[in-house]
N, C-alpha and C positions, 0 to 999 in steps of 0.2 A: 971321764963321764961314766957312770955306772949303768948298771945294764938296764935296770928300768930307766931311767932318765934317757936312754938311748930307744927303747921298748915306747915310750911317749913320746919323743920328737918322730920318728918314722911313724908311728899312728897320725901326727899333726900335718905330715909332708903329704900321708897318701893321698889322703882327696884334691889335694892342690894338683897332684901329680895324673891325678887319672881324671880331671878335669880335662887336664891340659891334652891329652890322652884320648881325650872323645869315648872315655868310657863309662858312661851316665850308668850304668849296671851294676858293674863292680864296684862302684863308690857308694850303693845303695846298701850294698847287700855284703860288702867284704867284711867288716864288724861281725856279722851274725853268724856269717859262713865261718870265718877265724875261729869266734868262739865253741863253734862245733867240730872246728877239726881239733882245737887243743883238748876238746869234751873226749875224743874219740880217740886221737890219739893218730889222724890220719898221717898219711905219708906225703911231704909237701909237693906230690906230683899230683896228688888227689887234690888235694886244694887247689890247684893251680885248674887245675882240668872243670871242677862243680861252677869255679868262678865265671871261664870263658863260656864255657855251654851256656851259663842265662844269659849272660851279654850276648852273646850269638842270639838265641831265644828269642830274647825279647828284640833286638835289630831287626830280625826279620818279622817281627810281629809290626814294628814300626812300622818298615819298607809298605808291610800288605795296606797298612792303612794309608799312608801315605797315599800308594799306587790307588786304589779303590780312591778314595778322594779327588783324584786328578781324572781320573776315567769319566764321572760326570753320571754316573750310572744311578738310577732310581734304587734308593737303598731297599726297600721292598718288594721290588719286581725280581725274585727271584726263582729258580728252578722251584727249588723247595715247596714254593709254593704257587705253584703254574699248575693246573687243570687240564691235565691232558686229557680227560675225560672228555672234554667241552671240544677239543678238537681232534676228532680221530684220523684226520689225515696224517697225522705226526705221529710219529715213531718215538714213544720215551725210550727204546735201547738207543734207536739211531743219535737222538738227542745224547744224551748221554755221554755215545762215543765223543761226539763231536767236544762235548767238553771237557772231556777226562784224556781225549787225544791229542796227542803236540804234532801228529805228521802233517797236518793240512798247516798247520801254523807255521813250521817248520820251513815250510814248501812256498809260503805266501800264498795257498788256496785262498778261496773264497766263499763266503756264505749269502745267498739269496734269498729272502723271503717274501712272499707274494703272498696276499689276499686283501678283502675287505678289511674297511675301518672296523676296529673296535674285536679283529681277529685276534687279536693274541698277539701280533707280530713285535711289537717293542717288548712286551713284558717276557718272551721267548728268549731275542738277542740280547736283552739286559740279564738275563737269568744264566747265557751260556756266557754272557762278556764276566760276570761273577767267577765263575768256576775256575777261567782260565786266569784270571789276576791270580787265584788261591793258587794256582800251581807256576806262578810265576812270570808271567805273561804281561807286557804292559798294554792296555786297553783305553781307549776314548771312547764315548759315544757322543755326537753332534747330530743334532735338526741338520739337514742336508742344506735346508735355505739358512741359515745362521752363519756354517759353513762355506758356503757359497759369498757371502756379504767379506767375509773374514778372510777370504782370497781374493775376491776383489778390491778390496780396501788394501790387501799387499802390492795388488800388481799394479795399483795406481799410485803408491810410493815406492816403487820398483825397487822391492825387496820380497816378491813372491819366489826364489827361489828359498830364501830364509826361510820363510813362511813352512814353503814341504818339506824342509830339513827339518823342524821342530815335529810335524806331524808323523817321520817318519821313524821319528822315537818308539812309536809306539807300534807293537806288531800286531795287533788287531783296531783298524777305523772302523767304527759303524756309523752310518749314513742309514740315518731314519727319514722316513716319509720322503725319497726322494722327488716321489709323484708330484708333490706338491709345485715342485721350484719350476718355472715358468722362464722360458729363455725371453717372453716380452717385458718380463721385469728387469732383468740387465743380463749382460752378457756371461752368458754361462759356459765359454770353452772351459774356467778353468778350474769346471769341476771335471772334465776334459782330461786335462792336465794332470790333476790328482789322482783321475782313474790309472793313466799312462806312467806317471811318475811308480805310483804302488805295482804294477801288475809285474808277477813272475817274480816281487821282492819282498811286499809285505802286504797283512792280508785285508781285505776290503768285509763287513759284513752291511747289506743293504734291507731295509724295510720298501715296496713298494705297493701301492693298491691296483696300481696297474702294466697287465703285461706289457714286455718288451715293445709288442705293436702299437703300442700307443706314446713311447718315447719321443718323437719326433716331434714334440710340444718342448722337452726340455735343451737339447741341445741346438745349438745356432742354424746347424742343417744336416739333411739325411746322412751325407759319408760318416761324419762326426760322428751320427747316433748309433748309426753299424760298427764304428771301428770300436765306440764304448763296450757297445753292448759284445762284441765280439771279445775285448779284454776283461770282463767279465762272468764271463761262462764259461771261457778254457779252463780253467782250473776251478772249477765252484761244486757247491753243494746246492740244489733249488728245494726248498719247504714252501707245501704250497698249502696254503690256509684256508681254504677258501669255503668259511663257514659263515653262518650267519653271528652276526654282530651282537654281542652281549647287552648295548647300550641299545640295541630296536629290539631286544626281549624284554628289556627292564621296563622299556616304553609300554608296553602294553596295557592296554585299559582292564581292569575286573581280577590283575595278580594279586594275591597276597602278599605282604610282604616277608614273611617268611617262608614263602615261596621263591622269591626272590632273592632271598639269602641263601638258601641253597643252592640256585643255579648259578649266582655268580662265580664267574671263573677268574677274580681278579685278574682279570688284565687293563690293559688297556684299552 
């Protein structure tokens, strides 16, 4: 066989080979890259090295999106574009930290956040659960009642322990609008249970409109709602919101509307 003819069947075998390879990158890009190292004259360690780095590259470019896909998170509600102006109880260094820092995550901390409808409280934890996917982090966000249905439905085909094993993939839960969920709708220990399963292991983030003293509406009965509320505040962060509602300023009679356009704080 001659050396071209040998020079053309290894061209013909690579893509077969780096299919099989799982390596969708290099089978895109080795053609282009080859021809720039024969152009240049590089040294076949350099070749080898330009190859894996985009493969690597773009892998990890995949993972993010994947991950962000799976987390559920309102692609829009992000820091970036969060109005911290519109709530000055909140700290953007403090925010910040929380999302550029892995020790609470690390730790299975906790993040809390309290105030009124239409505070900012989703568009805030969807904006820090953002940052922490970018730096690696696997994230959910779930409606707390959704949640709640979707633990119940395990533990009545008794396979809710499956059920927290899948949830606890993920190192940050967020539990929006817990306020909402009603222990006379069904039996809610085991949202209970998923407080108790995550605490001290992996980390809980909560939206609620109303304080801890008024819990005693969502869980079965009082020990329950102290033992909760006691597994999450050992190790938390509390953000307390507690401004008025964007959606009862938009309401008002005699605004302009680009009056309105400016005050809006995109949130929720």
């Amino acid at each position: 066989m001659s050396a071209a003819t040998s020079v053309t069947a290894d061209a013909a075998r690579l893509p077969i080979m780096l299919t099989e390879l799982r390596l969708p990158s290099i089978k895109r890009l080795w053609a282009s890259v080859a021809a720039q190292s024969d152009r240049e004259g590089w040294r076949a360690e350099r070749l080898l090295s330009v190859l894996i780095e985009q493969e690597l590259a773009e892998r990890e470019t995949r993972r993010l999106a994947r991950h962000r896909l799976q987390a559920n998170l309102a692609p829009d509600k992000t820091l970036a574009n969060f109005d911290f102006e519109q709530v000055p109880t909140i700290s953007k260094a403090h925010v910040t930290a929380l999302a550029e820092g892995d020790a609470w995550i690390e730790k299975g901390a906790n993040l809390l956040l309290f105030g009124p409808p239409g505070s900012g409280k989703s568009h805030l934890v969807s904006g820090i659960g953002h940052a922490l996917i970018d730096r690696g982090w696997r994230v959910l966000f779930a409606r707390t009642g959704d949640l709640v249905q979707r633990l119940q439905a395990a533990r009545r085909d008794l396979r809710l322990p499956a059920e927290l094993a899948k949830l606890d993939r993920f190192d940050l839960l967020v539990l929006d609008d817990i306020s909402y969920v009603r222990r006379d709708q069904a039996e809610t220990s085991v949202l209970f249970e998923l407080i108790s399963e995550r605490y001290e292991h992996k980390s809980i983030a909560l939206t609620a409109n109303q304080p801890f003293s008024a819990w005693d509406c969502i869980f079965p009965d009082a020990a329950m709602t102290v033992a909760a509320v006691d597994r999450l505040v050992h190790h938390a962060t509390i953000l307390e919101m507690n401004v008025e509602s964007y959606r009862r300023k938009a309401a008002r009679p005699g605004r302009a509307p680009d009056e309105l356009q400016r005050t809006k704080p995109n949130k929720k």
